[in-house]
VOGU-3710 file (C-alpha; in Angstrom, 3 decimals, decimal comma):
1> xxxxxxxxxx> 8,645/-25,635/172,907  8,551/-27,974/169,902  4,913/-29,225/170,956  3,530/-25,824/171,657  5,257/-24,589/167,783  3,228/-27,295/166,219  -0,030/-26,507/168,074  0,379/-22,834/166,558  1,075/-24,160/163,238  -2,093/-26,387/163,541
11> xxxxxxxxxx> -4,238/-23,668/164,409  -2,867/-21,315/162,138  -3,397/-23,651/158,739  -7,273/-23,936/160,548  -7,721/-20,609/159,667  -6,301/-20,636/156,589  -9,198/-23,447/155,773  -11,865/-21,009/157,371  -10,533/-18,115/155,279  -10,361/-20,375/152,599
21> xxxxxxxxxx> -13,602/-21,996/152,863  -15,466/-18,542/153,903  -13,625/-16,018/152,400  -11,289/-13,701/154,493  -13,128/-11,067/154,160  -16,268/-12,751/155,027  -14,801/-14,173/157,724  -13,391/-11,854/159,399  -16,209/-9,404/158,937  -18,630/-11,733/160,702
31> xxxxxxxxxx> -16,986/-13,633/163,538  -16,557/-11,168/166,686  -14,331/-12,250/169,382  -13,834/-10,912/172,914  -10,210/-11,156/174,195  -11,965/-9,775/177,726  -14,995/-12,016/178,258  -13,563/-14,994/176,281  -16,701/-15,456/173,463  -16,940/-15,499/169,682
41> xxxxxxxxxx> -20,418/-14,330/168,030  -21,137/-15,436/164,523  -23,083/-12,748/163,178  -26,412/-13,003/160,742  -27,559/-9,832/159,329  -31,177/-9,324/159,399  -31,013/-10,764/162,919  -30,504/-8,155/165,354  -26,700/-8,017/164,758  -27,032/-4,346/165,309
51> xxxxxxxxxx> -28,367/-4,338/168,443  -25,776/-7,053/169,423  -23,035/-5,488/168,323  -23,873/-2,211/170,052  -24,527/-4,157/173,477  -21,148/-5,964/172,971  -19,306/-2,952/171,430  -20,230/-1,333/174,648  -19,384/-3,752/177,202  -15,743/-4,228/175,761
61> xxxxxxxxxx> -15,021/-1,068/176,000  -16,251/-0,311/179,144  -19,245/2,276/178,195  -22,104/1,687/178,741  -24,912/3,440/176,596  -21,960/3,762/174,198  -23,936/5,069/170,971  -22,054/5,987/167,523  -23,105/8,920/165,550  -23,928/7,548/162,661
71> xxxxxxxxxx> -25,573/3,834/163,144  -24,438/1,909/160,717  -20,988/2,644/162,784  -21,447/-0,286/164,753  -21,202/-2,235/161,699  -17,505/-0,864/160,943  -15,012/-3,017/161,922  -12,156/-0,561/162,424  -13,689/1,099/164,598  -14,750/-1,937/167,114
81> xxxxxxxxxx> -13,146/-3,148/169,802  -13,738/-7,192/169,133  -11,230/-8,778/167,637  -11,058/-10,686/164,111  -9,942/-14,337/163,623  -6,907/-13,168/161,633  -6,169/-11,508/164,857  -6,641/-14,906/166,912  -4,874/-16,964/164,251  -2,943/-19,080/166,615
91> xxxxxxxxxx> -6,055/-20,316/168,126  -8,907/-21,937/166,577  -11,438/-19,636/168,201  -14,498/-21,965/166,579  -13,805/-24,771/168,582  -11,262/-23,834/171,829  -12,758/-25,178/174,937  -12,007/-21,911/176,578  -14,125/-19,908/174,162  -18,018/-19,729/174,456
101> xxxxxxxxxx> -19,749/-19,576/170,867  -23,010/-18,420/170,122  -24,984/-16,758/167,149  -29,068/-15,747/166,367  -31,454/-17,142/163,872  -34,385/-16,096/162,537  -37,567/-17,173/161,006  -36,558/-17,762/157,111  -40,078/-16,251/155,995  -39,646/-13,057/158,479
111> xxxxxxxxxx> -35,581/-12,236/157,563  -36,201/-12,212/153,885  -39,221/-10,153/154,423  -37,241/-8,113/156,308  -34,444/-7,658/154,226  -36,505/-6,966/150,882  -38,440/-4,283/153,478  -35,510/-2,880/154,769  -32,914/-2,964/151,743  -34,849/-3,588/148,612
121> xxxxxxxxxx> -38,300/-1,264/149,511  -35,956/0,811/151,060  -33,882/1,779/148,557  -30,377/1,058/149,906  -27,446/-0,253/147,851  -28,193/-3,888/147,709  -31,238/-3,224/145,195  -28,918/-2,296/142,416  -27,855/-5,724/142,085  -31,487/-7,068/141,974
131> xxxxxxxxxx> -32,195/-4,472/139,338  -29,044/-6,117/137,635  -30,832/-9,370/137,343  -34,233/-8,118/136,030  -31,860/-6,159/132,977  -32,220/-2,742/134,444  -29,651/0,234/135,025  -28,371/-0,398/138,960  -28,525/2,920/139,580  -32,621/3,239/138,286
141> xxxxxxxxxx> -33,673/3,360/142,403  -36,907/4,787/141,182  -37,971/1,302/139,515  -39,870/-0,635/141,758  -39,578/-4,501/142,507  -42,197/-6,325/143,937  -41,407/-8,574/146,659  -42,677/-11,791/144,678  -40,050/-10,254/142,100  -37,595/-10,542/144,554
151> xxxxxxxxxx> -38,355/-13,885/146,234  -38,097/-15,003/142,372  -34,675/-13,975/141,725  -32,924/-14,882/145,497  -34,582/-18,170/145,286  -32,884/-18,661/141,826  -29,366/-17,449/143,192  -26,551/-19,817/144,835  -25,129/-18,946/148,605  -22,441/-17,172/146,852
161> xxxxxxxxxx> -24,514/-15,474/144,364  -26,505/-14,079/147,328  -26,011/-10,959/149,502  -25,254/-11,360/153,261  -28,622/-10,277/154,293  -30,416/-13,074/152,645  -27,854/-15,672/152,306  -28,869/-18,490/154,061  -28,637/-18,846/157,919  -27,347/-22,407/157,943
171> xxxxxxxxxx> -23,791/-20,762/155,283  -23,634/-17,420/157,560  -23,413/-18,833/160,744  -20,287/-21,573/159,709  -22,911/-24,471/161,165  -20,771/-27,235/159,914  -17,161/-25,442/161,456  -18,281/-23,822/164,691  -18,834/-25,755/167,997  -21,641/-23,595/169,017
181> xxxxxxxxxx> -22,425/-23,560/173,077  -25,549/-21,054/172,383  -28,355/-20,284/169,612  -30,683/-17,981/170,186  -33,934/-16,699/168,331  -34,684/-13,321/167,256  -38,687/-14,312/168,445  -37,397/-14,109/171,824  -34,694/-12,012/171,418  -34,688/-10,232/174,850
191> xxxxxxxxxx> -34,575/-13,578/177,133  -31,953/-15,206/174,801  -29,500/-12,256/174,385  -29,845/-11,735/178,134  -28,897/-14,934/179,076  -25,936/-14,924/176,746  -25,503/-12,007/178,178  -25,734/-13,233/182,071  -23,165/-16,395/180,704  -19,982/-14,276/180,028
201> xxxxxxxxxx> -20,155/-11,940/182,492  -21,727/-8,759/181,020  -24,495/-7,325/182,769  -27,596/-6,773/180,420  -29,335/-3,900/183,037  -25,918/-1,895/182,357  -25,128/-2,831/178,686  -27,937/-4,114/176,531  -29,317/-1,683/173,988  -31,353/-2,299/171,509
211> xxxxxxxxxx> -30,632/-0,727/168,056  -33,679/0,034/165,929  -32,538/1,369/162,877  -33,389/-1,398/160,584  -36,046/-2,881/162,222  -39,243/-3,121/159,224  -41,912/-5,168/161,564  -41,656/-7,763/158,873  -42,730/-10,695/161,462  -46,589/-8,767/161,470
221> xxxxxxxxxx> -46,299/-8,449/157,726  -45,897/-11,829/156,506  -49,584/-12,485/155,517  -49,447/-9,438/153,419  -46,604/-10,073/151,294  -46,128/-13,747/150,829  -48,657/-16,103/148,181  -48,692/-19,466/148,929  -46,951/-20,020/145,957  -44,067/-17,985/146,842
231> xxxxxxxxxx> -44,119/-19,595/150,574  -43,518/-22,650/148,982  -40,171/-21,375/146,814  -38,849/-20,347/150,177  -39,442/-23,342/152,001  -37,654/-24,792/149,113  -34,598/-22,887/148,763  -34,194/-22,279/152,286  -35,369/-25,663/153,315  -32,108/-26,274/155,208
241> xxxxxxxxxx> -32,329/-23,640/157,238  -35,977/-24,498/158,323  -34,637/-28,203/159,127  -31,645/-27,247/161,042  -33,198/-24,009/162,955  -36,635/-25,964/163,846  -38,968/-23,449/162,278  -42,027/-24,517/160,910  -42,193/-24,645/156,910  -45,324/-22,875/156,531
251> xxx> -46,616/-19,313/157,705  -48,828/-18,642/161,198  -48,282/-22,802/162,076
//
């Protein structure tokens, strides 16, 4: 009894150092565990976390073609069936043996296209704090940035400084605290997330869906947008992600 009472207490002061380390909220937003098929996903936005979430939103609870009204439902946690770490406190979820981990990355140069495409282009709440930085009224949606504006200012901005959808891949998906038993790629998304899929019991003919709401084509686009001067300020701020994820630092190679 004594031995299993210290385990708990071990596990428990982990996830104080995750919350600490990640922020609670952060953490708990991101990290999606399934008390019925026994994984943990460590979301990235900008990398089909909606369509993930749907698939496994769907699967825990039994539904398949489970849609929400509104899509950016799927991104509500109160309203999903997977469980957060505060809920799993007596276990260390990121490393249990009984637990399979995986996440998605993403080509750096194609996610921060995407999310200037998606969020910054398209006018949703994130811009006001870009329009913050350049000294103009948050709320002045009709003032255009231009993405070489925007690379400017993220690539100037720490991981903490930055919003979820362009934070770095190598902070959002805990690299350095979760044993990881999967990573997939969003450039071939079907054949990864099926086989994750396959791994933990869920079948993908039944539940995989594919959520398209915030998709901006930004992997055809990247010759339009990016200079080769601001192709190199990526590769430099995001150079760890590059290293770690094996994508090549330079665009078409």
């Amino acid at each position: 009894m004594e031995q299993a009472r210290t385990i708990e207490q071990s596990f428990r002061a982990s996830y104080g150092r995750y919350a600490a380390r990640y922020g609670r909220h952060r953490l708990n937003y991101k990290t999606n565990i399934s008390a019925r098929y026994r994984y943990v996903y460590v979301e990235t936005a900008k990398v089909a976390c909606s369509s993930i979430k749907q698939t496994l939103q769907s699967a825990e609870f039994g539904r398949p073609g489970l849609r929400y009204a509104h899509p950016q439902d799927v991104h509500r946690r109160e309203l999903s069936p997977l469980l957060r770490p505060e809920q799993f406190a007596a276990v260390d979820v990121f490393t249990a043996p009984d637990f399979f981990r995986f996440c998605f990355v993403r080509n750096p140069f194609s996610r921060l296209l995407s999310a200037y495409l998606d969020k910054i282009a398209g006018g949703k709440p994130q811009k006001a704090k870009i329009l913050g930085a350049l000294g103009r009224p948050e709320d002045d949606f009709s003032h255009p940035v231009p993405f070489e504006t925007f690379v400017a200012i993220v690539c100037d901005q720490d991981d903490e400084a930055m919003d979820l959808h362009w934070r770095p891949q190598s902070t959002e998906t805990m690299i350095e605290d979760v044993r990881y038993d999967f990573i997939g790629r969003a450039e071939r998304f079907e054949a990864d997330f099926a086989a994750v899929l396959n791994r933990v019991g869920i079948d993908p003919a039944l539940y995989a869906s594919r959520q398209d709401a915030h998709r901006t084509g930004a992997d055809e686009k990247l010759r339009m947008h990016y200079t080769c001067e601001m192709e190199q300020r990526v590769v430099r701020r995001f150079a760890r992600d590059f290293a770690l994820f094996g994508y090549p630092p330079e665009i078409g190679a």
